[in-house]
C-alpha positions as CSV (number, residue, x, y, z in Angstrom):
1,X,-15.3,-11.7,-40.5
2,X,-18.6,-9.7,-40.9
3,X,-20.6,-13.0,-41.3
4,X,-19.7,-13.7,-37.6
5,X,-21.9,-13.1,-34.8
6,X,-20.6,-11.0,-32.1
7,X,-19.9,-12.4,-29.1
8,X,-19.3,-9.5,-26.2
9,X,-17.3,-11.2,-23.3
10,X,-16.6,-8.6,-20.0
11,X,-13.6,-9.3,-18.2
12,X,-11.9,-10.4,-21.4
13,X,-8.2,-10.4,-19.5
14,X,-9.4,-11.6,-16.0
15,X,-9.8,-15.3,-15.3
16,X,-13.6,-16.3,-16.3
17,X,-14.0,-13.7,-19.6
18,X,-10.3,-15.3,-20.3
19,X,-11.4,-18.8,-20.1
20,X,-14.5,-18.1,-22.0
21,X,-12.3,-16.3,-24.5
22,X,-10.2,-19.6,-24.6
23,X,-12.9,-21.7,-25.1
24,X,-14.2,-20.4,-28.1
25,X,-11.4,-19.6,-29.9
26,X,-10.0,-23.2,-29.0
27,X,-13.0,-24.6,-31.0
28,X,-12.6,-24.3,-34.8
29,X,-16.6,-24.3,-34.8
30,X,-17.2,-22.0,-32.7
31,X,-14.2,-19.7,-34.2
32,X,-15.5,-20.1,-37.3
33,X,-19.3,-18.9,-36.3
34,X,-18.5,-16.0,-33.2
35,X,-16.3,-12.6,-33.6
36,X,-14.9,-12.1,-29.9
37,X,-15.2,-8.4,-29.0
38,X,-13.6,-8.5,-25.3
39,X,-14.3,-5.4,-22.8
40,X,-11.6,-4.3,-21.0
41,X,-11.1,-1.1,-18.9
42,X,-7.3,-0.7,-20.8
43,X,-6.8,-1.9,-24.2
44,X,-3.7,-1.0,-24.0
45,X,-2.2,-3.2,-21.4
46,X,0.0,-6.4,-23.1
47,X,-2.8,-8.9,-21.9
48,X,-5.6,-6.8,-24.5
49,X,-2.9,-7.1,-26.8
50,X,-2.2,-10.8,-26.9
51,X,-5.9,-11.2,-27.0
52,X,-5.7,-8.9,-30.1
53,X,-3.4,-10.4,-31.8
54,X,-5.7,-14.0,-31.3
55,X,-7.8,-11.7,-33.4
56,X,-10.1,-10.6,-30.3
57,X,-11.7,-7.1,-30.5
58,X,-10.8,-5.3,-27.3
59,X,-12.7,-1.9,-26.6
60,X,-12.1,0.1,-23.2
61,X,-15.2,0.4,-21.6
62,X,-16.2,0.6,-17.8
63,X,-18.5,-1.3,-16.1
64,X,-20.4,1.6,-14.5
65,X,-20.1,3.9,-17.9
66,X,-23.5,3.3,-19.6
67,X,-22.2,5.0,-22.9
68,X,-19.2,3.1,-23.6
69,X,-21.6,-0.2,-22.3
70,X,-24.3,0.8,-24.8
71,X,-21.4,1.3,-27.9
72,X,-20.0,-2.3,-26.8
73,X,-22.8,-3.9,-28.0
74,X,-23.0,-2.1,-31.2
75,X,-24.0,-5.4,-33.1
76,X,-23.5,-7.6,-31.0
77,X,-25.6,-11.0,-30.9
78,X,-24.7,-12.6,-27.7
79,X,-23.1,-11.2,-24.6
80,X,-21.1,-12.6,-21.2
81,X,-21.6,-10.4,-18.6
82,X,-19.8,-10.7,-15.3
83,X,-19.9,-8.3,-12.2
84,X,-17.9,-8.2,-9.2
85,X,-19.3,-7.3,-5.9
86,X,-16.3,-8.0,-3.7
87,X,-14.3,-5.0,-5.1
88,X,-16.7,-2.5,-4.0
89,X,-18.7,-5.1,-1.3
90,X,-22.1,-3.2,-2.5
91,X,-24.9,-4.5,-3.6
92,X,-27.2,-1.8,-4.9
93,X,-24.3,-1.3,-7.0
94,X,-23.8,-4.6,-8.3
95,X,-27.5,-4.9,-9.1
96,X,-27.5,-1.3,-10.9
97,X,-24.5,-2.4,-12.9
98,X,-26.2,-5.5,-13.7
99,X,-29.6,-3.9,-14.4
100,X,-27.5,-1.2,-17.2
101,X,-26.8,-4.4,-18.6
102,X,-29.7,-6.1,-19.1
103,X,-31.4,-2.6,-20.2
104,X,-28.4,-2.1,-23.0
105,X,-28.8,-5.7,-24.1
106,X,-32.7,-4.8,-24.5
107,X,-31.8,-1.9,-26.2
108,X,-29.7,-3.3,-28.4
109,X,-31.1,-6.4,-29.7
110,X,-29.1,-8.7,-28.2
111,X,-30.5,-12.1,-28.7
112,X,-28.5,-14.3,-25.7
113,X,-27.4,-12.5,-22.9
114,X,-25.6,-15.1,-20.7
115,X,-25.8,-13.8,-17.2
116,X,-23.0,-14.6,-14.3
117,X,-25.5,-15.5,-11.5
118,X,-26.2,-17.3,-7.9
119,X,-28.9,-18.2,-5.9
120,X,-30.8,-16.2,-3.8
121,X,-30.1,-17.3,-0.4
122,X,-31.9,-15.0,1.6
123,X,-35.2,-16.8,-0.4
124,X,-33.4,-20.0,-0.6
125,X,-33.3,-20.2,3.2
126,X,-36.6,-18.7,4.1
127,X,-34.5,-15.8,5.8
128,X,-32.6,-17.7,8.1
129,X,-29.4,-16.2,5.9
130,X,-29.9,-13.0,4.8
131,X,-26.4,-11.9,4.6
132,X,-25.0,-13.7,1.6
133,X,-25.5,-10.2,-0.3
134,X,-23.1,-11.8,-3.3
135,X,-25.4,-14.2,-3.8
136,X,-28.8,-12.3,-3.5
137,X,-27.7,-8.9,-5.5
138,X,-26.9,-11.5,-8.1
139,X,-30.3,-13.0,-8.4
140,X,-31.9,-10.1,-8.0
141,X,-30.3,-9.1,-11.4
142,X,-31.5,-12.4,-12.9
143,X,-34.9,-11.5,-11.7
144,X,-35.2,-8.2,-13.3
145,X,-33.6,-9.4,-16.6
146,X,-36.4,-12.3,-16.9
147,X,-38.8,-9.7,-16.0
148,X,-37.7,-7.0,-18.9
149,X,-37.8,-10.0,-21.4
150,X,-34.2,-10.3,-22.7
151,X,-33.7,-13.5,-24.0
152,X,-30.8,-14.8,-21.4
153,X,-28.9,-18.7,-19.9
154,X,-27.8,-17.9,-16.4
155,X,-24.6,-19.4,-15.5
156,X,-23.9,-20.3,-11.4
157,X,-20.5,-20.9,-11.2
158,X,-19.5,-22.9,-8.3
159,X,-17.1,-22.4,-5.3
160,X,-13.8,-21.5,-6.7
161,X,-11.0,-24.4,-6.5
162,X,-8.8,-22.0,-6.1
163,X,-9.8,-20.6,-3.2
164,X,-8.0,-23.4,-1.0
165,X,-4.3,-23.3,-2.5
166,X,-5.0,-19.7,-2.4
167,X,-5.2,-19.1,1.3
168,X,-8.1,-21.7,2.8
169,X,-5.6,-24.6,3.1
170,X,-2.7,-23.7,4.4
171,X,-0.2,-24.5,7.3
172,X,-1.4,-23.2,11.1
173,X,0.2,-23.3,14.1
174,X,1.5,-24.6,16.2
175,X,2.7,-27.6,14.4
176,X,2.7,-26.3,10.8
177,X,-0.2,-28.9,10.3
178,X,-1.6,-28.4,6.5
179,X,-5.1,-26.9,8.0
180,X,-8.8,-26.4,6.3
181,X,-10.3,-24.7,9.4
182,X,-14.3,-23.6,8.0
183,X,-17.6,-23.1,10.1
184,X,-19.0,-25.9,8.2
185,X,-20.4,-29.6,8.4
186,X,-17.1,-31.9,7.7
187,X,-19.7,-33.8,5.4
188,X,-21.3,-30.3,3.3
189,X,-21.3,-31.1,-0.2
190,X,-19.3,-28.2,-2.1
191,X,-19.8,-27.4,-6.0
192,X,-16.7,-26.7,-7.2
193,X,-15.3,-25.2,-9.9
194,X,-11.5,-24.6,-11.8
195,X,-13.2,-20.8,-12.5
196,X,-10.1,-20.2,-15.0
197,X,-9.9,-23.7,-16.8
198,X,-13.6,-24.3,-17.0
199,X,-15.9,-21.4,-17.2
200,X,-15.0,-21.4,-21.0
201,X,-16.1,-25.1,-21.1
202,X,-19.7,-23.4,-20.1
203,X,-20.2,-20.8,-21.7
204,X,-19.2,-22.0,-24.8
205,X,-21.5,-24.9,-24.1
206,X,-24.7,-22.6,-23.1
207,X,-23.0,-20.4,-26.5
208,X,-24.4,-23.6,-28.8
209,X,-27.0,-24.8,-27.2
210,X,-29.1,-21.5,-26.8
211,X,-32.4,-22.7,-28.1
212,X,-32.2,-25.3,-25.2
213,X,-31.0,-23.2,-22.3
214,X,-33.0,-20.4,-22.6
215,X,-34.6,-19.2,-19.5
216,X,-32.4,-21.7,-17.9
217,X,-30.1,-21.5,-15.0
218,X,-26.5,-24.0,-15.8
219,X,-25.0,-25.1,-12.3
220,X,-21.4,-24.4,-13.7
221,X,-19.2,-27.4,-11.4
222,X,-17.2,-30.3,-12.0
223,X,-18.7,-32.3,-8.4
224,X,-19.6,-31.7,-4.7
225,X,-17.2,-31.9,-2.6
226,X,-17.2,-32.7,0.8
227,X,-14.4,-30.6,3.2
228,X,-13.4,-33.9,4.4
229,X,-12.9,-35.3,0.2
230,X,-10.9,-31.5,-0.4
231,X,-8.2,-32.9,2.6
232,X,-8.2,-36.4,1.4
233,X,-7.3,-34.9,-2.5
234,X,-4.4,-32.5,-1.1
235,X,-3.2,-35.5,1.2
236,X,-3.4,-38.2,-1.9
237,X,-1.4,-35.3,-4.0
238,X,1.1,-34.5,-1.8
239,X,1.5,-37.3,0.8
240,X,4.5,-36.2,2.6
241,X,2.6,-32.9,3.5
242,X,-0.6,-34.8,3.8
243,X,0.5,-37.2,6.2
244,X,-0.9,-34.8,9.3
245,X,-3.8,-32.6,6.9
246,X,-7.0,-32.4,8.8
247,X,-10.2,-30.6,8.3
248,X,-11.2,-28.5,11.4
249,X,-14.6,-27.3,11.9
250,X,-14.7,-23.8,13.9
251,X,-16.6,-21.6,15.8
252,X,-18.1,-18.8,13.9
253,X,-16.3,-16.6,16.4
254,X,-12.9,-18.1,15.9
255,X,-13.9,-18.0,12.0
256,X,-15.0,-14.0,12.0
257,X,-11.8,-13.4,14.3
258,X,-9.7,-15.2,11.6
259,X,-11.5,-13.0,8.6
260,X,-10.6,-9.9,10.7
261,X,-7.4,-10.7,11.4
262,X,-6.4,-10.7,7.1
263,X,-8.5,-7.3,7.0
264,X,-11.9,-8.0,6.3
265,X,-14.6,-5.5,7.3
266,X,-16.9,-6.8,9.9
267,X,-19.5,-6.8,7.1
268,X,-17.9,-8.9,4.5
269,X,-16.8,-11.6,7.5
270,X,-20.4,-12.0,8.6
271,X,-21.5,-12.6,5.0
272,X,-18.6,-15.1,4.4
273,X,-19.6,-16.9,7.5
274,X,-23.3,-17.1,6.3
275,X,-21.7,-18.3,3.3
276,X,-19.8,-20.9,4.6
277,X,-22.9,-22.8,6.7
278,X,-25.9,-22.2,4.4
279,X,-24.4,-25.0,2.1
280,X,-25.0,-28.0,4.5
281,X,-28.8,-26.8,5.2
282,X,-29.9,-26.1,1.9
283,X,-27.2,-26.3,-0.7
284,X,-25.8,-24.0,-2.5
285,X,-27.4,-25.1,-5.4
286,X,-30.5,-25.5,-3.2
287,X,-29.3,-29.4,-3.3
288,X,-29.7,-29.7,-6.9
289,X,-28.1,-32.5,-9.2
290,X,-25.2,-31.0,-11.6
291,X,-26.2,-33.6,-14.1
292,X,-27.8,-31.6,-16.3
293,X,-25.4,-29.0,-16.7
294,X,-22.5,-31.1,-17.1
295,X,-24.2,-32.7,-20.1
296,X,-23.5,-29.8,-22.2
297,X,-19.8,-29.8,-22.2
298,X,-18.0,-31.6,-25.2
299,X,-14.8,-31.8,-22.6
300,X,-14.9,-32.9,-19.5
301,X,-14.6,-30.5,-16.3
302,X,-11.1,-30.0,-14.3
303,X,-11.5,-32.1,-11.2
304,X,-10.3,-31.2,-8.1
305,X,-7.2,-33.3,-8.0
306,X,-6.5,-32.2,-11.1
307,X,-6.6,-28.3,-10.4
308,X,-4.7,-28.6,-7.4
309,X,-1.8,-30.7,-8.8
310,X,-1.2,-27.6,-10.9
311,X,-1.9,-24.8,-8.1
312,X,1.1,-22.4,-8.3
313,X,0.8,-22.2,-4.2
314,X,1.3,-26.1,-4.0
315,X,4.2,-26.3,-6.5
316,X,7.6,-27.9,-4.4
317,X,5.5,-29.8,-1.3
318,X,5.6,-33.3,-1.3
């Protein structure tokens, strides 16, 4: 075990750090060559211990605790990191969080930081959206890391398949009709991604090709997407259900009112929105080709038919 390499992963029991976990351990080469030292805020808890028993190293430490950060990579020759901005929805602290990061990864040698990033879109869209503050804080961490010199991949994931079992298609009255209602061009091309089956697939891909990625950003999706393809999956999938699916393009007043009406802070709703009709402009991988990135995986990505024939929230329609 001490001729391994060290590979830190955050979020080791949530979804990506998970898959990523997965991944590696799943590979007898990569097994073989990288000691998994997951970061979780409880070690206790029974996920850490299932991950322990896989022969993961879990150590508590918290995001914002620069101490217990800086003893994490203790060693360590390659690092995952991963932030989330919607459970605070603030920015300066996402990009402080991710700035600790980069600094302890500096600090302690470590020689491939793999950074969970997006694209600026205030940049991206000369300032016509300069809301998308999940996006921006994001590449404004990528910025400072290239600029402090730590030898880093930066992985884009892409919009989360599971977003639509999970709540964006769903029945709406008044007829019950199986309903994705978004402020968005029926023809936008979305990049999207099975975030727990495939961010391993990646990572572990950017993991063994470092000397080639580099400096480089990985547009982490299986295809684009159009709204119009998402209804025609779910209908093709579940053809009872599907016989009356439609895509509905709404208003971004109707769209806000709909955010506000689950709970969502005026704040986060506007961002959202921005979110939602930036894509069809300039793309949200500024229109890019996924080609590249997809060549790195040994496996092929979860397509969307795929990830939705096993979506919990679409288990018993027909």
């Amino acid at each position: 075990m001490t001729d391994k390499k060290i590979f830190v992963v955050f979020g080791a029991t949530g979804n990506q750090g998970g898959s990523v976990i997965n991944a590696v351990l799943g590979d007898s080469k990569t097994a073989s060559e990288f000691q998994i030292r997951g970061i979780t805020r409880d070690p206790s808890k029974p996920n850490a211990k299932a991950l322990e028993a896989r022969g993961v190293e879990c150590v508590a430490a918290d995001i914002n605790n620069t101490e217990q950060i800086k003893s994490a990579f203790q060693g360590a020759y390659a690092v995952f990191a991963m932030t989330n901005y919607w459970e605070k929805m603030d920015a300066e602290l996402e990009m402080q969080q991710g700035r600790n990061i980069a600094d302890l990864a500096k600090e302690s040698g470590v020689q491939h930081l793999i950074w969970s990033s997006l694209l600026d879109i205030t940049k991206l869209s000369n300032g016509k959206f300069g809301k998308v503050e999940h996006f921006d804080s994001k590449a404004a961490v990528e910025r400072y890391i290239r600029d402090i010199g730590v030898p880093a991949t930066f992985f884009l994931p892409g919009f989360f398949m599971s977003n639509f079992p999970e709540g964006m298609l769903r029945q709406l009255p008044p007829d019950n009709d199986w309903t994705l209602a978004l402020p968005m061009n029926p023809e936008t091309p979305i990049p999207c991604i099975d975030v727990a089956a495939d961010t391993g697939k990646f990572v572990k891909g950017i993991l063994t090709h470092r000397d080639r990625l580099l400096g480089k950003q990985l547009y982490a999706s299986a295809a684009y997407y159009t709204p119009k393809e998402i209804v025609a999956t779910f209908a093709e999938l579940y053809p009872e259900a599907g016989k009356k699916a439609k895509y509905v393009q709404v208003s971004k007043d109707d769209y806000i009112g709909a955010l506000a009406g689950t709970g969502m802070p005026e704040k986060g709703a506007e961002e959202l929105y921005e979110n939602m009709v930036f894509m069809y402009e300039f793309g949200y991988y500024g229109k890019a080709s996924l080609d590249e990135s997809l060549a790195i995986l040994d496996e092929k990505p979860t397509s969307l038919k795929e990830s939705f024939s096993k979506a919990k929230a679409f288990q018993g329609i027909q």
